[in-house]
C-alpha positions as CSV (number, residue, x, y, z in Angstrom):
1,X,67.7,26.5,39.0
2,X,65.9,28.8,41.2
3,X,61.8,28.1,41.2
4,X,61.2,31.8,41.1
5,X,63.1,32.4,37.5
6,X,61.0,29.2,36.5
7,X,57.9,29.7,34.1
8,X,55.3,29.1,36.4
9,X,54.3,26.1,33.9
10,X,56.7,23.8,35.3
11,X,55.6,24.5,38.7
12,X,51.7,24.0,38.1
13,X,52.4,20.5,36.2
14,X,52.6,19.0,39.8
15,X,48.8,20.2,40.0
16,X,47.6,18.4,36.6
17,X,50.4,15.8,36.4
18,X,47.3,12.4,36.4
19,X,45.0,14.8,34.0
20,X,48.0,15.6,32.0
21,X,48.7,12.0,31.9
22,X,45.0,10.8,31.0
23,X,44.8,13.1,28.0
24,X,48.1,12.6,26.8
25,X,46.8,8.8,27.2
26,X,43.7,8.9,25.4
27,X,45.5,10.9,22.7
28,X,47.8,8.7,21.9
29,X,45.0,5.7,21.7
30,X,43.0,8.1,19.4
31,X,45.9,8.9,17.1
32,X,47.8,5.7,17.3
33,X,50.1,7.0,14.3
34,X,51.5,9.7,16.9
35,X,54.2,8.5,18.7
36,X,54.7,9.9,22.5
37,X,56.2,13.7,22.4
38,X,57.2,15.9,25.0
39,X,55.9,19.1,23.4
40,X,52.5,17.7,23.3
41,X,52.6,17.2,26.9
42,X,53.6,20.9,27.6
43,X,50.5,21.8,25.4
44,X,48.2,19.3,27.3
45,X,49.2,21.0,30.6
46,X,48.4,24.2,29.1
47,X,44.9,23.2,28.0
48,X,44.4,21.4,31.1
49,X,44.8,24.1,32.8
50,X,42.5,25.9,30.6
51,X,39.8,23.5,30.8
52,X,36.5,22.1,33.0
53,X,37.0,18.4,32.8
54,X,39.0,15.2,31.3
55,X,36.7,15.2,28.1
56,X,36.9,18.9,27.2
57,X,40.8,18.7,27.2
58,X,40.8,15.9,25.2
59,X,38.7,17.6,23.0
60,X,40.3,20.7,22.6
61,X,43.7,19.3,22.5
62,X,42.8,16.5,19.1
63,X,41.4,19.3,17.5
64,X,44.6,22.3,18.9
65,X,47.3,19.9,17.4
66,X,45.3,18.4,14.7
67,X,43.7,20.9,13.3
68,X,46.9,22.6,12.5
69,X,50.7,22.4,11.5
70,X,51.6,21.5,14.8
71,X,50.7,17.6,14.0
72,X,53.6,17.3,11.5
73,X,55.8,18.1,14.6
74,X,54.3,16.1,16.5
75,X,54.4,13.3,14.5
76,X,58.3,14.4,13.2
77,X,57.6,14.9,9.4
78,X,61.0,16.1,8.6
79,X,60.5,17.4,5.1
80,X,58.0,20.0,6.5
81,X,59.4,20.7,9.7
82,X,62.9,22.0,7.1
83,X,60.5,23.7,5.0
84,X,59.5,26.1,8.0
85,X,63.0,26.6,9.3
86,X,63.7,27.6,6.1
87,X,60.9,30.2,5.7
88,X,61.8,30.9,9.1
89,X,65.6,31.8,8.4
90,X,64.1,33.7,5.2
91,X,62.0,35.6,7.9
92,X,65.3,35.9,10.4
93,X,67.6,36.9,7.9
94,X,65.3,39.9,6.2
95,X,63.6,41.4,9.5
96,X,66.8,41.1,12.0
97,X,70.0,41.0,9.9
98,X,72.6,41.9,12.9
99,X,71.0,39.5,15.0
100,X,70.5,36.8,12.4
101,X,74.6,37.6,11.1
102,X,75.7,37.5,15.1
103,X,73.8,34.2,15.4
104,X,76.2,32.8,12.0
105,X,79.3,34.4,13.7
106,X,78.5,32.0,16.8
107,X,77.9,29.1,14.7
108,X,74.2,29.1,15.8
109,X,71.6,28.1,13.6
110,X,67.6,28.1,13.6
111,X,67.0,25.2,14.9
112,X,68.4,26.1,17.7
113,X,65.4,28.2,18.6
114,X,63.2,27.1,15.8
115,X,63.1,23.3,17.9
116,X,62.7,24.4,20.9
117,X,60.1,27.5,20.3
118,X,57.5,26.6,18.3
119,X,56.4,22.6,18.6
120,X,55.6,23.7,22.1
121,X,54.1,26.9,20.7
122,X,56.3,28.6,23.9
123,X,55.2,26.9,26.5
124,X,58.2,25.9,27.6
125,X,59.8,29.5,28.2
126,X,56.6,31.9,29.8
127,X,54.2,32.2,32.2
128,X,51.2,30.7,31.5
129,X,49.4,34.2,31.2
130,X,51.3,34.9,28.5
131,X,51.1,31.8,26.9
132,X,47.4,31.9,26.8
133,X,47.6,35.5,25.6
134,X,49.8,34.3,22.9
135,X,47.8,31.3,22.2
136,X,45.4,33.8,22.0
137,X,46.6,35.5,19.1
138,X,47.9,32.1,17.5
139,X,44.4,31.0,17.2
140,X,43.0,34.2,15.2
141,X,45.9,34.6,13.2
142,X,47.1,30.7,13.1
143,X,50.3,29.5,12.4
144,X,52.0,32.9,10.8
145,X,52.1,34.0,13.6
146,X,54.9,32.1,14.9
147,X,56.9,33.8,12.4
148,X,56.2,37.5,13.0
């Protein structure tokens, strides 16, 4: 894949990679019950990034992914992780019916998206302008607004 068509959050990871690693670190010796996952790295980079030192990301990442929905992804809670793909497809099917019929014709489901989208709250897909713009908006309007 070219670099250029890259988000440029895959090319600024080489920048943060030991800080990355040191949060993700201390994270994981804070919350024992959470097992290593690769969205909470891409969110670590992101706040890293946003961040003056080691302790402030720490900080602000415990309390981004446990002071919201996003732990039960984290931590793989499957039983709430199908309710929202379910209020999801509700959401799909109602506001985009030719798109959301297209994607049954192809044999595509939610999860396709669903898994990949919002764990990571889209870091894996934009810029990181954009992600803190919609990170932004995510923390005012909190987690419906991965579903608007």
């Amino acid at each position: 894949m070219n670099t250029t068509s890259k988000p440029d959050i895959e090319l600024v990871i080489d920048n943060f990679r030991k800080e990355v690693l040191l949060i993700i670190l201390c994270f994981n010796n804070f919350r024992k019950d959470i097992s290593y996952n690769i969205d909470l790295t891409y969110i670590a980079l992101v706040i890293t990034c946003n961040s003056d030192n080691y302790f402030q990301s720490f900080v602000n990442l415990t309390n981004f992914v446990c002071g919201s929905y996003l732990i039960h992804f984290i931590k793989d809670n499957e039983k709430f992780a199908k309710t929202r793909i379910n209020y999801m497809e509700t959401i799909f099917k109602e506001n985009l019916p030719r798109l959301y019929d297209q994607f049954k014709h192809l044999g595509y489901t939610t999860n396709l998206f669903f898994y990949d989208w919002i764990p990571s709250l889209f870091c894996k897909y934009f810029k990181l302008k954009t992600i803190n713009r919609l990170w932004d908006i995510y923390l005012i309007k909190k987690e419906i607004f991965v579903y608007e």
